[in-house]
C-alpha positions, 0 to 999 in steps of 0.5 A, a space after each residue: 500500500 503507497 503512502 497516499 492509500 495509508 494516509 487515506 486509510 487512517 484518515 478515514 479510520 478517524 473519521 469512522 471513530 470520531 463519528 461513532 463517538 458521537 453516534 452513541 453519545 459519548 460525546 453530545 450536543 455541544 461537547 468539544 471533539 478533539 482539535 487538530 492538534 489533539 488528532 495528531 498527538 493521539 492518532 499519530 498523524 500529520 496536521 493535513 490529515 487532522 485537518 481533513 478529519 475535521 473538514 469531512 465531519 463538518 462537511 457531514 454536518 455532525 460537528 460545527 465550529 464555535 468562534 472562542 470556543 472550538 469545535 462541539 458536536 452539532 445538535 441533530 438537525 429536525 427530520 425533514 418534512 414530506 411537503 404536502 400536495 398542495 390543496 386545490 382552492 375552492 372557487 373564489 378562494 386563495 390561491 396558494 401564494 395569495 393564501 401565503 401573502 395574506 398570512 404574512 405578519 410582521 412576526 413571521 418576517 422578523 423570524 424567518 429573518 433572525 433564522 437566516 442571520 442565525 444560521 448564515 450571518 448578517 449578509 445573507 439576509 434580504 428582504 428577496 431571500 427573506 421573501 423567497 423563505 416565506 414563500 411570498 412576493 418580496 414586495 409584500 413585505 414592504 407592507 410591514 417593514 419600511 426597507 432593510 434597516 428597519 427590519 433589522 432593528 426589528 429583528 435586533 428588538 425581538 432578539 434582545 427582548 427574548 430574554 428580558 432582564 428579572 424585575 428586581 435586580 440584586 442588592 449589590 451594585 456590582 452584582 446588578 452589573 454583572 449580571 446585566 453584562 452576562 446576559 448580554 454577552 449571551 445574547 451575543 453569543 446566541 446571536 453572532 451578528 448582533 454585535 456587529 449590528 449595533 452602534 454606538 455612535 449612531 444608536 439604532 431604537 430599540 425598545 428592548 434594549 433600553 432596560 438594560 440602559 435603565 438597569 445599569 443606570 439606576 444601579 450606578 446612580 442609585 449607589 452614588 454616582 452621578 448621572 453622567 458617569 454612569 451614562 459613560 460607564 454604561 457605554 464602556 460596558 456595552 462596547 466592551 462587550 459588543 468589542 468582543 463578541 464582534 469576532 463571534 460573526 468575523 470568525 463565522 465568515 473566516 471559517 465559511 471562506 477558508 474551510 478552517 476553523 480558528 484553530 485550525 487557522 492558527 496551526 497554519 501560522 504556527 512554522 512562520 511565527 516560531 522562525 520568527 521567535 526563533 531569532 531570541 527577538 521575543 524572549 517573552 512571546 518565545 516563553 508563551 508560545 512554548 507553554 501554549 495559549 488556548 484562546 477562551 472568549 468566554 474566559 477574555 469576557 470575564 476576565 475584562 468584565 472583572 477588571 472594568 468593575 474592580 476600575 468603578 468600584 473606587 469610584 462608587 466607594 468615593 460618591 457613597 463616602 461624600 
C-alpha cells in the first residue's frame, strides 16, 4: 500500500471513530471533539490529515465550529418534512401564494429573518431571500417593514427582548452589573451578528434594549454616582462587550471562506511565527508560545468584565463616602 492509500486509510479510520463517538453519545450536543492538534498527538498523524478529519465531519454536518470556543458536536438537525400536495382552492378562494401573502405578519418576517442571520450571518439576509423563505412576493413585505434597516432593528428588538432582564435586580451594585453584562454577552453569543449590528455612535431604537440602559443606570446612580458617569460607564460596558463578541460573526465568515476553523487557522501560522521567535527577538512571546495559549472568549469576557468593575468600584466607594 503507497503512502497516499495509508494516509487515506487512517484518515478515514478517524473519521469512522470520531463519528461513532458521537453516534452513541459519548460525546453530545455541544461537547468539544478533539482539535487538530489533539488528532495528531493521539492518532499519530500529520496536521493535513487532522485537518481533513475535521473538514469531512463538518462537511457531514455532525460537528460545527464555535468562534472562542472550538469545535462541539452539532445538535441533530429536525427530520425533514414530506411537503404536502398542495390543496386545490375552492372557487373564489386563495390561491396558494395569495393564501401565503395574506398570512404574512410582521412576526413571521422578523423570524424567518433572525433564522437566516442565525444560521448564515448578517449578509445573507434580504428582504428577496427573506421573501423567497416565506414563500411570498418580496414586495409584500414592504407592507410591514419600511426597507432593510428597519427590519433589522426589528429583528435586533425581538432578539434582545427574548430574554428580558428579572424585575428586581440584586442588592449589590456590582452584582446588578454583572449580571446585566452576562446576559448580554449571551445574547451575543446566541446571536453572532448582533454585535456587529449595533452602534454606538449612531444608536439604532430599540425598545428592548433600553432596560438594560435603565438597569445599569439606576444601579450606578442609585449607589452614588452621578448621572453622567454612569451614562459613560454604561457605554464602556456595552462596547466592551459588543468589542468582543464582534469576532463571534468575523470568525463565522473566516471559517465559511477558508474551510478552517480558528484553530485550525492558527496551526497554519504556527512554522512562520516560531522562525520568527526563533531569532531570541521575543524572549517573552518565545516563553508563551512554548507553554501554549488556548484562546477562551468566554474566559477574555470575564476576565475584562472583572477588571472594568474592580476600575468603578473606587469610584462608587468615593460618591457613597461624600
Amino acid at each position: 500500500m503507497d503512502g497516499q492509500a495509508v494516509s487515506r486509510s487512517r484518515y478515514s479510520q478517524i473519521v469512522a471513530e470520531l463519528r461513532q463517538r458521537i453516534e452513541t453519545g459519548e460525546l453530545a450536543p455541544g461537547d468539544r471533539v478533539p482539535s487538530t492538534r489533539e488528532i495528531t498527538k493521539q492518532w499519530g498523524v500529520a496536521m493535513a490529515t487532522a485537518t481533513k478529519v475535521l473538514t469531512e465531519l463538518r462537511r457531514e454536518g455532525v460537528v460545527r465550529a464555535v468562534p472562542g470556543v472550538g469545535t462541539v458536536v452539532a445538535v441533530p438537525s429536525r427530520p425533514v418534512r414530506t411537503a404536502r400536495p398542495a390543496a386545490v382552492a375552492p372557487p373564489g378562494g386563495p390561491s396558494g401564494a395569495s393564501a401565503a401573502q395574506a398570512a404574512l405578519t410582521l412576526g413571521r418576517i422578523v423570524g424567518a429573518a433572525v433564522t437566516v442571520a442565525d444560521t448564515e450571518g448578517l449578509a445573507a439576509v434580504s428582504m428577496r431571500r427573506v421573501a423567497a423563505d416565506l414563500g411570498v412576493a418580496t414586495m409584500s413585505l414592504y407592507r410591514h417593514v419600511a426597507d432593510k434597516d428597519d427590519l433589522l432593528t426589528r429583528m435586533m428588538d425581538a432578539v434582545i427582548g427574548e430574554h428580558p432582564l428579572p424585575a428586581d435586580p440584586p442588592a449589590g451594585w456590582r452584582e446588578a452589573i454583572e449580571l446585566a453584562a452576562r446576559q448580554l454577552w449571551g445574547l451575543f453569543r446566541r446571536h453572532p451578528w448582533l454585535a456587529p449590528a449595533l452602534s454606538v455612535t449612531r444608536p439604532q431604537m430599540i425598545t428592548s434594549a433600553l432596560p438594560y440602559s435603565e438597569w445599569i443606570l439606576a444601579t450606578l446612580h442609585g449607589h452614588g454616582l452621578d448621572l453622567q458617569s454612569a451614562f459613560t460607564a454604561h457605554l464602556t460596558l456595552l462596547n466592551y462587550a459588543r468589542g468582543i463578541a464582534v469576532n463571534l460573526e468575523t470568525e463565522r465568515e473566516a471559517e465559511a471562506y477558508s474551510g478552517l476553523d480558528s484553530e485550525e487557522w492558527m496551526d497554519t501560522q504556527e512554522p512562520a511565527l516560531l522562525t520568527i521567535l526563533a531569532t531570541g527577538r521575543f524572549p517573552a512571546l518565545s516563553r508563551l508560545a512554548t507553554a501554549g495559549y488556548d484562546l477562551d472568549l468566554d474566559a477574555l469576557f470575564e476576565f475584562g468584565l472583572q477588571r472594568l468593575l474592580d476600575g468603578l468600584a473606587p469610584l462608587l466607594d468615593e460618591s457613597s463616602a461624600s
